[in-house]
Structure formats: C-alpha cells, structure tokens
TORFIKOL-125079 format. One line per 4 residues: number of its first residue (from 1); for each residue x, z, y of C-alpha. Coordinates in nm, 2 decimals. Example, Ala and Ser with C-alpha at 12.3 -4.5 7.8 and 13.67 -1.06 7.14 Angstrom:
<padrens>
1) 1.23/0.78/-0.45  1.37/0.71/-0.11
</padrens>
This chain:
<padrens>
1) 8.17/7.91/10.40  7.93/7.74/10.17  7.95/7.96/9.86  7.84/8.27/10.05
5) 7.57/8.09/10.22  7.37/7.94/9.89  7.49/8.29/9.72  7.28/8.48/10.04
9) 7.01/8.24/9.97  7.00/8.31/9.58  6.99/8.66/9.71  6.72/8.62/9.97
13) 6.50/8.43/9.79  6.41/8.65/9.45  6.60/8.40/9.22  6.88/8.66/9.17
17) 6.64/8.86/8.97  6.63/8.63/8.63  7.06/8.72/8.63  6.94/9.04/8.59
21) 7.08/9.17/8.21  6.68/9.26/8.12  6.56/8.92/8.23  6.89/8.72/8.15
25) 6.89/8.88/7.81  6.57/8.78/7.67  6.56/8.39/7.84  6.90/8.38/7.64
29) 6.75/8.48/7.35  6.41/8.23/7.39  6.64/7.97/7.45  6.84/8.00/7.19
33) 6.49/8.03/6.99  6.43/7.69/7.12  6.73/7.53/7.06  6.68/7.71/6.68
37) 6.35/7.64/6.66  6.46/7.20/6.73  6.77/7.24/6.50  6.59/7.36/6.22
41) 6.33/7.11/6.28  6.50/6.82/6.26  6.78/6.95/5.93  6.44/7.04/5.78
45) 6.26/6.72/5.87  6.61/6.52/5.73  6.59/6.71/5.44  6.24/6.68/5.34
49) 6.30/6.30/5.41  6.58/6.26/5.21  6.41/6.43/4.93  6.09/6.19/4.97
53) 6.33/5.89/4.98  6.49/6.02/4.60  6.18/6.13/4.47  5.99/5.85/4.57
57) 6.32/5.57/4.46  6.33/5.80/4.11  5.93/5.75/4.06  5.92/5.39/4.10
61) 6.27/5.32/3.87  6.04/5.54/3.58  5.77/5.32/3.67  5.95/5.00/3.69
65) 6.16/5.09/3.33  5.80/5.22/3.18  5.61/4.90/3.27  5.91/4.62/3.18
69) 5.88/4.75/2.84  5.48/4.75/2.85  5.45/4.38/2.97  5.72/4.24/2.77
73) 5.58/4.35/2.45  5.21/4.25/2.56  5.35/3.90/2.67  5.53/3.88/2.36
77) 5.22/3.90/2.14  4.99/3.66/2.40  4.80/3.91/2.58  4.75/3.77/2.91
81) 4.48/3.91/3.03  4.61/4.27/2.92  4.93/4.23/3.15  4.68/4.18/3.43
85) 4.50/4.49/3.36  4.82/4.66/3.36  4.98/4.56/3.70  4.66/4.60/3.85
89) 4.62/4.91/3.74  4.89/4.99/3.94  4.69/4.96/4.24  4.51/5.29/4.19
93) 4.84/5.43/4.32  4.75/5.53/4.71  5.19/5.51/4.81  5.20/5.14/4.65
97) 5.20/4.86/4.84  5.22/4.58/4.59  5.30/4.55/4.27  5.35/4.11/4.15
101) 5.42/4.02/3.83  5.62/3.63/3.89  5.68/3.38/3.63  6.02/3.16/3.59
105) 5.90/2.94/3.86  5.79/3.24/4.12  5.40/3.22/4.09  5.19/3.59/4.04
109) 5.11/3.58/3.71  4.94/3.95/3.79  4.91/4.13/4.09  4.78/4.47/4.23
113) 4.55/4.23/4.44  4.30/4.00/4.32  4.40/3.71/4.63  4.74/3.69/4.54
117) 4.67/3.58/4.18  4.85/3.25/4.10  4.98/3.20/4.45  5.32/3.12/4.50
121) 5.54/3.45/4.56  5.64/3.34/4.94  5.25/3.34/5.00  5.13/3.57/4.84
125) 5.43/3.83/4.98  5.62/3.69/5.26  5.87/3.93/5.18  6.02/3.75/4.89
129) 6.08/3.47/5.08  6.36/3.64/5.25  6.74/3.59/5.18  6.76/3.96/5.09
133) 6.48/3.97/4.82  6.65/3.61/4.66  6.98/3.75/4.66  6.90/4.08/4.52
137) 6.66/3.90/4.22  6.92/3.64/4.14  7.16/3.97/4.10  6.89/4.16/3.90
141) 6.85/3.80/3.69  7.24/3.81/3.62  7.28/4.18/3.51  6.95/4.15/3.32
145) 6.84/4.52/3.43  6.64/4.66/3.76  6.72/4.74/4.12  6.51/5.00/4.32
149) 6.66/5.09/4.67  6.53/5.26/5.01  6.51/4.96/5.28  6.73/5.03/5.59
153) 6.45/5.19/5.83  6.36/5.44/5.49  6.00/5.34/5.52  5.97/5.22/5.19
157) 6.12/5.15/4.86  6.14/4.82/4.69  6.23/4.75/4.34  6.31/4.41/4.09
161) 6.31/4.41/3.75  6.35/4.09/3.49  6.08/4.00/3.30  6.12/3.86/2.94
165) 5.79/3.62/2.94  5.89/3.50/2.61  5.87/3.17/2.40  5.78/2.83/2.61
169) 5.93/2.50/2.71  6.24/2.69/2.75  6.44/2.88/2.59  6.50/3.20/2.84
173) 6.19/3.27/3.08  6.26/3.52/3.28  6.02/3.66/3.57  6.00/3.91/3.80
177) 5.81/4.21/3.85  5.80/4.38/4.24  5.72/4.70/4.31  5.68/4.86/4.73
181) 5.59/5.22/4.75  5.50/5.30/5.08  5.70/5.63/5.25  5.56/5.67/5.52
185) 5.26/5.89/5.45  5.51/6.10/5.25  5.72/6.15/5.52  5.47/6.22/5.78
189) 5.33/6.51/5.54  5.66/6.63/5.52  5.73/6.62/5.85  5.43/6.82/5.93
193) 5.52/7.09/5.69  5.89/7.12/5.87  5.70/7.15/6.18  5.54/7.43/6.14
197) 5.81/7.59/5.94  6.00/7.53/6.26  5.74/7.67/6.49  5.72/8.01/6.27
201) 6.04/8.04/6.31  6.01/7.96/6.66  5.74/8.19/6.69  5.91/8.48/6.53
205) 6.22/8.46/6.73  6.01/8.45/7.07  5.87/8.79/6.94  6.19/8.94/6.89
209) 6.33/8.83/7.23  6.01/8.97/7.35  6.06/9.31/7.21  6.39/9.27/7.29
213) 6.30/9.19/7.66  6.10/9.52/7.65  6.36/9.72/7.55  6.63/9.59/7.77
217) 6.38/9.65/8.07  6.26/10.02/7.99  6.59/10.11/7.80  6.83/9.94/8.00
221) 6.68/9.79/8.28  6.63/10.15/8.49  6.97/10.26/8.39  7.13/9.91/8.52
225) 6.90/10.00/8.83  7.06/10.33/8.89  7.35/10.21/8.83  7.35/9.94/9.11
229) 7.20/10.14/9.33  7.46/10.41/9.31  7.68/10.10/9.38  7.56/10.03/9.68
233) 7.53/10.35/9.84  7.88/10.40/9.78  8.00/10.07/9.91  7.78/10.17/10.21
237) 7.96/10.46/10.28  7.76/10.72/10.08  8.07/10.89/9.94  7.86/11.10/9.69
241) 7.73/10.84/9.52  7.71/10.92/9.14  7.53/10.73/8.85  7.47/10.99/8.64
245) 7.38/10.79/8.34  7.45/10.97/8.00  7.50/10.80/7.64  7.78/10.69/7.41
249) 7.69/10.34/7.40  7.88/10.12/7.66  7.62/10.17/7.94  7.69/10.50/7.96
253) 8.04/10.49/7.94  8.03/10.24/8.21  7.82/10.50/8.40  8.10/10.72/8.31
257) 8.35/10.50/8.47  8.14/10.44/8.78  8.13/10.82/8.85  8.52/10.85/8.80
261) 8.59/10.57/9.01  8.37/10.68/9.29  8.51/11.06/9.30  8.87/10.88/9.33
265) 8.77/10.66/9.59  8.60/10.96/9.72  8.91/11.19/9.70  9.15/10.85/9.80
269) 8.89/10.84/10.14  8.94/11.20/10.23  9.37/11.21/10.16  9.34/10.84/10.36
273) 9.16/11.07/10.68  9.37/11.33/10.65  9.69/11.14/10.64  9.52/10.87/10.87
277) 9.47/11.25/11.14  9.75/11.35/11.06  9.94/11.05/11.14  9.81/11.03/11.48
281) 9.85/11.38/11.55  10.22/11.30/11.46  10.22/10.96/11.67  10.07/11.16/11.98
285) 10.27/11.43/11.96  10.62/11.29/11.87  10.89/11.31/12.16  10.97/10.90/12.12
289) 10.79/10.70/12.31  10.60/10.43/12.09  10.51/10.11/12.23  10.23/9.86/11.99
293) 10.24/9.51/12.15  10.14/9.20/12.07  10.21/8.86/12.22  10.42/9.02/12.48
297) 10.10/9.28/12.57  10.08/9.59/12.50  9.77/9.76/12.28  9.93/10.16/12.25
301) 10.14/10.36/12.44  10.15/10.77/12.30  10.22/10.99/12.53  10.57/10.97/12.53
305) 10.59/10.64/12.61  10.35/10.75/12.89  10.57/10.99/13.00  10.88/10.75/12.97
309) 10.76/10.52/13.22  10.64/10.75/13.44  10.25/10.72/13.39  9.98/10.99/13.38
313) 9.76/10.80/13.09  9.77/10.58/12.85  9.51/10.34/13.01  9.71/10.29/13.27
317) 9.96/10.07/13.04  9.71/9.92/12.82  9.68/9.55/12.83  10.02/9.54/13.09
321) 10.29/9.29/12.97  10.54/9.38/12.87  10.81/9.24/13.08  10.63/9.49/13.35
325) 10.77/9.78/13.19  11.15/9.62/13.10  11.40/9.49/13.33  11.44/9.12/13.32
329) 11.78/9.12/13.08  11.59/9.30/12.81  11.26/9.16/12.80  11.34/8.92/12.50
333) 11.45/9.24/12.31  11.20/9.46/12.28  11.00/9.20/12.03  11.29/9.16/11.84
337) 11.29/9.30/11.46  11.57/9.54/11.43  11.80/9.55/11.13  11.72/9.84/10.90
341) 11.87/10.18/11.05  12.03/9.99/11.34  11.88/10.03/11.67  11.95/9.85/11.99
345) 11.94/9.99/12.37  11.68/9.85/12.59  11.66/9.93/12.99  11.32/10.00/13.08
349) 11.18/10.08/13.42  11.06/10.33/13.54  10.76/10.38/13.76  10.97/10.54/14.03
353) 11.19/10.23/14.01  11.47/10.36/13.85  11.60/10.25/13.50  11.57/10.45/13.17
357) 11.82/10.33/12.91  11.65/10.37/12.56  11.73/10.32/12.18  11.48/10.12/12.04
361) 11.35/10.00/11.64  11.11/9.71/11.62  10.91/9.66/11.31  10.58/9.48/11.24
365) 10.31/9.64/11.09  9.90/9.52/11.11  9.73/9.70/11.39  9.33/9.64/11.42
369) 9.38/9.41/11.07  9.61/9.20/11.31  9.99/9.17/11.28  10.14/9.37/11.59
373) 10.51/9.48/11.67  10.61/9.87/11.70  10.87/9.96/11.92  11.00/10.32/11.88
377) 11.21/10.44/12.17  11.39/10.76/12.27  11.52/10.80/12.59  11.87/10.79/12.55
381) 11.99/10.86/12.96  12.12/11.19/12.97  12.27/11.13/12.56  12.49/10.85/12.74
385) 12.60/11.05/13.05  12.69/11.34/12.83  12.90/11.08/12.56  13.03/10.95/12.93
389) 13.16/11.34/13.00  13.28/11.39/12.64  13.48/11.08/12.69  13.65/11.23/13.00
393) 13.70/11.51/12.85  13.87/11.40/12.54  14.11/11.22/12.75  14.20/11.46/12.99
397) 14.21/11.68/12.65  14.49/11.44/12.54  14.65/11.42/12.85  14.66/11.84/12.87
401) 14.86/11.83/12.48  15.07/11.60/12.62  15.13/11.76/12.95  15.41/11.97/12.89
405) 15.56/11.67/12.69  15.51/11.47/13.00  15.64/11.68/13.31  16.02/11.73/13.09
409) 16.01/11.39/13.08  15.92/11.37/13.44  16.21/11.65/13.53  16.50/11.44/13.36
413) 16.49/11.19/13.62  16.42/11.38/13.86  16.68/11.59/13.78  16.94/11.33/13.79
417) 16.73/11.08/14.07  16.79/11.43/14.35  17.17/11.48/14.19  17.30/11.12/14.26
421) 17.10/11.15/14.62  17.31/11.47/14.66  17.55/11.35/14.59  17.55/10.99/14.83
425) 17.40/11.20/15.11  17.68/11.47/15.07  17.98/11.20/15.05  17.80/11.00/15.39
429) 17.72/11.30/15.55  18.14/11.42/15.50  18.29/11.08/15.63  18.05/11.11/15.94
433) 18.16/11.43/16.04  18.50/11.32/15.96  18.45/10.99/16.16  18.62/10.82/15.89
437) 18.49/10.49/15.71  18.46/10.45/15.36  18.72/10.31/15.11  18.59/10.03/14.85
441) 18.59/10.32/14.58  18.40/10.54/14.73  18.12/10.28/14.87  18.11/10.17/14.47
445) 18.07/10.57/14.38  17.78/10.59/14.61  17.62/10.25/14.51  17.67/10.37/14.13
449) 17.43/10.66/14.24  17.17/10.51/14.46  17.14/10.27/14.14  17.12/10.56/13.87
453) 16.84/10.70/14.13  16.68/10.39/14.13  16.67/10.38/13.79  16.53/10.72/13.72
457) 16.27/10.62/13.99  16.18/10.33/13.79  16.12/10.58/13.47  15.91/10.80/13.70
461) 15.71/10.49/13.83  15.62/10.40/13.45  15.54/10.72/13.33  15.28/10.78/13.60
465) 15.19/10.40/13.55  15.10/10.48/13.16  14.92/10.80/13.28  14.72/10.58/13.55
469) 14.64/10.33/13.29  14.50/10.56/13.08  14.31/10.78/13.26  14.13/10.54/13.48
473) 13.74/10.47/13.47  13.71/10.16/13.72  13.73/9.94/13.48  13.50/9.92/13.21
477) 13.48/9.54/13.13  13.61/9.37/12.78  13.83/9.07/12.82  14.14/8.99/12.64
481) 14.38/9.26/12.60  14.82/9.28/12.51  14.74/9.51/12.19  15.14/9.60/12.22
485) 15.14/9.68/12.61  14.89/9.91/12.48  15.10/10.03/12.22  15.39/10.05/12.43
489) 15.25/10.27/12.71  15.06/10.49/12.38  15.40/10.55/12.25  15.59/10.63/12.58
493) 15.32/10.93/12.67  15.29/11.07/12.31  15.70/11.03/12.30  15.74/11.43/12.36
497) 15.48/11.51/12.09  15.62/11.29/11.84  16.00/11.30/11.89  16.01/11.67/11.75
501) 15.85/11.60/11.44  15.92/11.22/11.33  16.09/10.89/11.40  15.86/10.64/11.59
505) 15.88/10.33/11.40  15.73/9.95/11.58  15.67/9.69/11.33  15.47/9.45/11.55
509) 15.36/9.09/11.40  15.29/8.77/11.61  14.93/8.84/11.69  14.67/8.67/11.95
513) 14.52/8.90/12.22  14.23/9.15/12.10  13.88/9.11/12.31  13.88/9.50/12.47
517) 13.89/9.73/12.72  14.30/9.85/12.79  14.14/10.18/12.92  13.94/10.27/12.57
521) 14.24/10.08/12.39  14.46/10.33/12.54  14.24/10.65/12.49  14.19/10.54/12.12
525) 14.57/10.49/12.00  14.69/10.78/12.21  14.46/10.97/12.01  14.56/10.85/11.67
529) 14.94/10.91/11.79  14.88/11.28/11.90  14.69/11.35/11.58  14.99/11.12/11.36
533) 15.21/11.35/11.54  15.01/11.65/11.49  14.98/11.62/11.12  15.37/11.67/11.11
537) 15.49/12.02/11.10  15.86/12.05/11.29  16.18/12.07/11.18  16.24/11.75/11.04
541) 16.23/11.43/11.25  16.47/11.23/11.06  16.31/11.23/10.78  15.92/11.16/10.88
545) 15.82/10.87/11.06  15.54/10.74/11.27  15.49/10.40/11.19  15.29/10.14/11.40
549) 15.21/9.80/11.25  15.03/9.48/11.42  14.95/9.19/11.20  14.65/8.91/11.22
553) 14.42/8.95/10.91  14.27/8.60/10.97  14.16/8.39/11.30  13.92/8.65/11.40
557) 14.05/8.96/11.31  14.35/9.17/11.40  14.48/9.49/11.22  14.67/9.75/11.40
561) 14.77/10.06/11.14  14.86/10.38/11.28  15.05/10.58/10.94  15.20/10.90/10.93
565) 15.41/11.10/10.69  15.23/11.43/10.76  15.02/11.65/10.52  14.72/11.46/10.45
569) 14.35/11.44/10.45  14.14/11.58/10.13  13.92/11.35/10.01  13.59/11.59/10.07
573) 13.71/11.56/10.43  13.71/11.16/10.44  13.37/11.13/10.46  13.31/11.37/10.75
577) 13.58/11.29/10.95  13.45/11.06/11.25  13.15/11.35/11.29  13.17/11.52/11.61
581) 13.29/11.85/11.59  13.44/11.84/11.30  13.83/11.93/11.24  14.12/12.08/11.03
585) 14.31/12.23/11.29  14.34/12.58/11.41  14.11/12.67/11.68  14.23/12.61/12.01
589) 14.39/12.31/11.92  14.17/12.01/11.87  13.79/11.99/11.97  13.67/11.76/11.70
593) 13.59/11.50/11.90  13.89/11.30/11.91  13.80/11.08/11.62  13.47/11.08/11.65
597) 13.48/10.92/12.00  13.75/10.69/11.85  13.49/10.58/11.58  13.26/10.50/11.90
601) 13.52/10.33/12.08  13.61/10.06/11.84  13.23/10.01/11.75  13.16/9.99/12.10
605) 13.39/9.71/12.16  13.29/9.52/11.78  13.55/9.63/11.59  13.57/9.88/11.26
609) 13.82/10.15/11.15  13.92/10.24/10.83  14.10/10.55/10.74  14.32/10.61/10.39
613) 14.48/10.94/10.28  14.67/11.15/10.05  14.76/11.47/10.04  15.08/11.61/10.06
617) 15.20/11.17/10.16  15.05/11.11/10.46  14.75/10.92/10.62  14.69/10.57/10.77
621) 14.43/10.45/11.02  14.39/10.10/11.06  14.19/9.96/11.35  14.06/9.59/11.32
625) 13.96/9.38/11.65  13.80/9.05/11.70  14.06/8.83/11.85  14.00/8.71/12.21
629) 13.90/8.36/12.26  14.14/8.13/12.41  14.09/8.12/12.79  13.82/8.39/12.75
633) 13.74/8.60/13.09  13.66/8.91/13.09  13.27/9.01/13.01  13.06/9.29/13.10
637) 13.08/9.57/12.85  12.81/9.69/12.63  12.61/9.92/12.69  12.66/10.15/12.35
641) 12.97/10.32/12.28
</padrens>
C-alpha cells in the first residue's frame, strides 16, 4: 500500500509536474549540459596541463643543452666572472626557480641568487640534499649527459646536467648545473582558459535546452495536455473522448492511436451492455430456475427459480441458506461442481412442502468481482413420472408381443392338467357307482395322472411366476442379483417368439452376482430377446440361433451378450439407435422405445451397453454390470433412470 500512497503524494503535492515531457525534457538536457560542461572541463584542463608539463620539460632541456655548452667553453678559457653573468642571467626568467652552477665538491659557483653564492649546495637548495636529487646526479655523472623530468605532483620541472669545469688538481672536474621552472603559474593560466571554454560551452548548451524547453512547452506541451486530458475523461467514463491531435510525427500518431483505442473501447462498452441486457433478459426469462450462492447463501434467484420453490419474488430468497430450500440428503450437492455435460438430480422443497426433483449443473463463475457458484436447475417432476409411465408401458408392450406366445404355452398344460383330471375323476367316479375297489393297476393309472397334472401345474405356476417377476413395480431397490435366474425366466417368456425363428443357445460362464434390480434386469433382456428374435424372419429355426453368453470381464465387471443371426443393423442406424422413438420396424410393431429405455436401464443401475452389427450377419448387444459386493444388501435405488 505504500507505493500508491507516496505516488498520491507526488501527485498532490505539484512535484509530478517536472516528469512532465516539457519540463523533463529540458532539465535532461541542462543536466546533461552540466555534466558536459565538467567533462570537458576537466579533459581540457588535463590536456592543457599535460601540454604545459612537455612544453615547459622541452624548454628547460634547450636551455640546459644551450647553457652546458656556454659555460663549459667560458670555464675552459678562465672566465669566471662571465659564467656568473650567465647563470644569473637566468634569473630574469619569471617560471624559474633556481638555476646553481656546483663545482666537484657541490659548492655554487654561480647562481640565479646572489645569497646562495659559494654556499654549500644542501644550504643554499635543500633540495639537493635529498636521496632523489644524489641519485639522479650521480646517474647524470655516469652517462655524462642531462636529465630534465616533471616531479611527481607536476608542479615543476627539475633538470641536471654535468659540467666540464676543466683543468685543476684533478684530472676530471665535473660539476653540476640545476635548473627548477616553476608550473604552477602555467597551469593556473591554463586552467583558467579551459574554464571558460567550458563555461561557453556550458552556456551554449543551457540555451539550446532553453529553446528547446520552449518548444517542447508551446509545440508539445498543449498537445501532451490534450492528450491527457482526453485520457482522463475517458477513463472517467466520458466515452466520447477524442484527442484530436493531427501531425505525422509520433505525437500525432500517438494521438491517432488514442482516438482508435477509445472508439474500440467505446464500441467494446456498448456490445459489453448490450450483451451484458441481453444476458439478463435471457437469465430472467429462461424457464430453468438459476440459483447464485455463495458460502451456502444464496445472492440470485430468476424467476424461475422463484417460481420453482414456490415464491412470489425474488427478495423473498435472497440471503436464505441454502439448505432452506433443499431437503437434508441433498444439501451437500447443490455446491458441488458438475462434470462437463453431466448433470445430477437434486430434491428441493417446495414452499407448499412438497418435493420437486430437479436436474442440476454447478459451475463457478465471479459474481460482484467475487467467486460464486451457479446452479442451473430444471424441474424434472412430471419428465420422471412420464419416463415412470413409458416404462410401464414398454413392459406391458413386451408382455402384449409375447401374449399370444404365452397363453399356447399356458393351454398345453392345461390341456393335458384337465385331461389326466378327466380322466382320474372319470375312473373314481366308475368304481363308486360300481361299488367296486380299485386294482393296484388301476390306482398306478390314476396316480400316473394326478402326477402328469401336477406337473403341468408346476409349468403353469412358473410361467405366471416369470410374468409376475417381470411385471412387478414394488420393488425398486438394487442389491445383488442371479444374472442367469434372470436369464432363465427372459428366455422361458420370449420362448414362443423365438422358437419359430432360431435355436436358443445358453453359454453361461462362472460369474459373481451383478448389483441390480431383477425387475429392470428382467424388462431389459426380455427386450433384447424379443428384438433378437424379431430380427429373424421365419422359416428357418435350425439354422439361426439366439445365443446368450455370461462371462466376468475382470473383478468388477460382468458381460452378458445377447447375439443374433438376424438381418442386421446399418451402420448410419448405430448411432441413433438408443434415441427414443426411433426404429426399423413396420409400424405397428415396435414403438421405439424399447432400446432407448434399455440404454436408461443399465445407466440407471451403473452399467454400459454396447451394441455391434453387420448387415446381412447378425447383431450383438453386450450389457456390462458392476459385480455385487460380497455380502452386499440391497440399497436404495437412484433416483435417474
């Protein structure tokens, strides 16, 4: 939070004014006149020194080379006082220090001041005293020639050069004449020249940055102006903010820009109402109800969710919980994120107390620039009581193909069950009449029939068992089911369908109990056996078959396969095949919902079904189910179907 603080203060306090480009502009350009202007200054002044320092060191090495030739010849022929004239001479010179003239034994023999005259050199000039002025006449001594260098600090140059005195007690005398120009007054001069070279440079560039500060502020400066200003009336809300500035330099295209930007934030603005109107026009007025909630309380309700619950407004389930408007099983689901294109069904309640079952999508999306969960529900009530009714139908559908099937194979036993009663009540009723008993053949004729009718009684019994079992409704829980009692009671009822057209073959495997209803199971494979059947034309049984298969695909999954022989399914009718309504066969035969409710039947129950086909060879259907845990009991079933 501190940035925006000291940046509010910059702002608040005038200081933002000199990062303005017409002020910034110009202090960048005096600045870097400044920084010139001391640069230049000091490579000028280093320059000039080091010139001074050359010319000076060059000066005093003519002088030196002049005046050893000078005073050697004027020693040579005995003028004394002549050499003295000549190194004080020297003195007239307003850069030289000293100038000594030192004999063999280091006493002035001349000198550019009267005082030092025959005084020992470390009197008369401390300086030659030092181990640096011994050391650099001993090496002038030994190379016979002169030295003239700049000392360290450049405030002066010194210079040696041996003297040939000429003939005395010895045979070499050698002295020394020393030479000290003075720099400093040079350099000072110079200096002051660089200086104000330096400051007209100075000068010159503070008038360019002033012009330039001028034209920046009348040229620029308004246009920068109108540009900002346009700025922030758009980012106030002014949507018809335009620049306006004009030019081809790169103020003008930025003006340029500016105006393009804002017209497309301008035309994005309008497209963002429209579709922002036009969104809640279609949130308001779409028939599912939608529900925005957010740490379990709800924020939006449109008017169908209004309506859903039973309310007259939308205040009046604003800010309510949301396990207020859900029974207690589903409160945890509503806040759930769905899967995409899978839905769930919730139970809400209603505000007359009675339950509406819905189908609900949850998603998250930022509501008031704070995340929030959408729920997006359509009421689903009357959808499952009609699915309910098609269900009933379908099976009493099945049960009316297979009617006729059904009552011959009803009649056989009946047939025979009243003959052998016949004929034990006929053969009692004569020996009664007859007062007679009964021999031992004829009580084993009559027992022979009472056990034929008790057999055909059995068949009845288990036909109307299968029919029972398959039509009931009562029980609608899942719990492990006998996939091959299933199977078995299938194939008995479809037995008159199939027997005209094919051979009913069983190939079951060892396989664990399925997790089911026997009900569903029943409705399901008697439909995939009516429709194997179907899809056989008559006339030849022996040679067709309807084959049913069980085997275990792994420990969770079992496969039943129901495959025919018959004429086959094109493959531009694969795809469509589980969609209501939709069949091949001649009207008045099938409904089209057969499969379809199949395809809801095994999904209901968590299982899938897969169909293959070829024309002309047949089609399988193969039905996997989750296998039924051990010692599983039977659970309530869910709700979708």
């Amino acid at each position: 939070m501190n940035p925006p603080r000291r940046q509010s203060w910059l702002w608040h306090s005038g200081w933002h004014r000199l990062l303005s480009l017409r002020v910034l502009v110009p202090l960048l350009l005096l600045a870097y006149a400044c920084v010139f202007g001391i640069y230049t200054l000091q490579r000028d002044v280093a320059v000039r020194e080091q010139q001074v320092e050359e010319h000076a060191r060059g000066d005093v090495t003519l002088r030196m080379t002049h005046l050893q030739g000078t005073l050697e010849y004027l020693l040579r022929t005995g003028q004394s006082e002549a050499v003295r004239e000549e190194v004080a001479s020297l003195g007239s010179s307003p850069d030289l220090r000293v100038g000594l003239l030192l004999d063999e034994q280091g006493n002035v023999l001349a000198s550019t001041r009267l005082a030092q005259f025959g005084k020992p050199a470390k009197e008369a000039w401390p300086e030659l005293a030092l181990p640096e002025a011994l050391a650099r006449m001993e090496s002038a001594r030994r190379r016979m020639s002169g030295d003239v260098r700049v000392n360290e600090d450049g405030s002066r140059v010194v210079g040696y050069a041996p003297i040939n005195l000429g003939p005395g007690p010895q045979e070499d005398r050698v002295g020394f004449l020393y030479l000290q120009h003075d720099l400093t007054q040079l350099k000072a001069a110079q200096r002051h020249r660089a200086e104000r070279s330096a400051l007209r440079s100075s000068l010159l560039l503070v008038q360019i940055a002033g012009v330039l500060g001028l034209f920046f502020h009348f040229a620029l400066g308004r246009r920068v102006q109108r540009l900002e200003s346009a700025a922030r009336r758009l980012a106030g809300g002014d949507l018809n903010a335009r620049a306006g500035l004009r030019g081809v330099d790169e103020l003008g295209s930025l003006g340029r820009a500016f105006d393009e930007m804002a017209e497309r934030i301008s035309h994005d603005q309008e497209a963002l109402r429209r579709s922002e109107a036009s969104f809640r026009t279609l949130i308001e007025r779409t028939p599912d109800a939608v529900f925005v909630h957010r740490d379990q309380t709800l924020l939006f309700a449109n008017p169908a969710a209004v309506a859903l619950l039973g309310h007259e407004r939308e205040e009046d389930l604003r800010g309510r919980k949301v396990e207020e408007i859900l029974i207690p099983e589903d409160q945890e689901r509503l806040a759930e994120s769905s899967q995409p294109g899978a839905a769930r069904e919730v139970h809400f309640r209603h505000r007359g107390g009675q339950q509406v079952l819905g189908e609900v999508v949850t998603f998250s999306v930022p509501f008031d620039d704070q995340p929030a969960v959408v729920s997006i529900a359509r009421d689903i009530t009357e959808r499952k009581q009609v699915q309910e009714k098609l269900r009933a139908t379908d099976r009493m559908v099945s049960l009316g193909t297979l009617a006729a099937g059904v009552a011959h194979e009803l009649n056989n036993p009946i047939s025979y069950v009243l003959s052998n009663l016949r004929f034990a009540v006929d053969e009692l009723g004569e020996q009664t009449e007859a007062g007679g008993t009964l021999s031992l053949e004829q009580l084993k004729e009559i027992q022979q029939a009472l056990r034929e009718a008790l057999e055909g009684g059995e068949r009845m019994r288990n036909i109307v068992r299968d029919l029972r079992s398959f039509s009931r409704r009562e029980d609608e829980r899942f719990g492990p089911v006998d996939i091959h009692a299933v199977l078995d009671s299938c194939a008995s009822l479809a037995r008159s369908e199939i027997r005209h057209r094919a051979q009913l073959v069983k190939e079951y495997g060892e396989i664990p109990r399925v997790l089911g209803n026997e009900s569903r199971l029943g409705q399901l494979f008697l439909n995939l056996l009516v429709n194997a059947a179907q899809a056989i034309p008559e006339g030849d049984a022996k040679t067709n078959h309807v084959r049913l298969t069980t085997a275990s695909v792994d420990a969770e999954w079992v496969v039943i396969s129901v495959q025919d022989t018959g004429v086959g399914i094109p493959p531009e009718n694969l795809q469509r095949l589980f969609k209501p309504f939709f069949t091949t066969k001649p009207v008045g035969v099938g409904t089209g919902l057969g499969l379809s409710i199949c395809h809801g039947i095994v999904t209901a129950m968590g299982g899938r079904i897969e169909v293959s086909s070829e024309v002309g060879k047949g089609t399988t259907f193969r039905v996997f189910m989750p296998v039924a845990e051990k010692g599983a009991q039977p659970s309530a079933e869910p709700k979708s179907a």
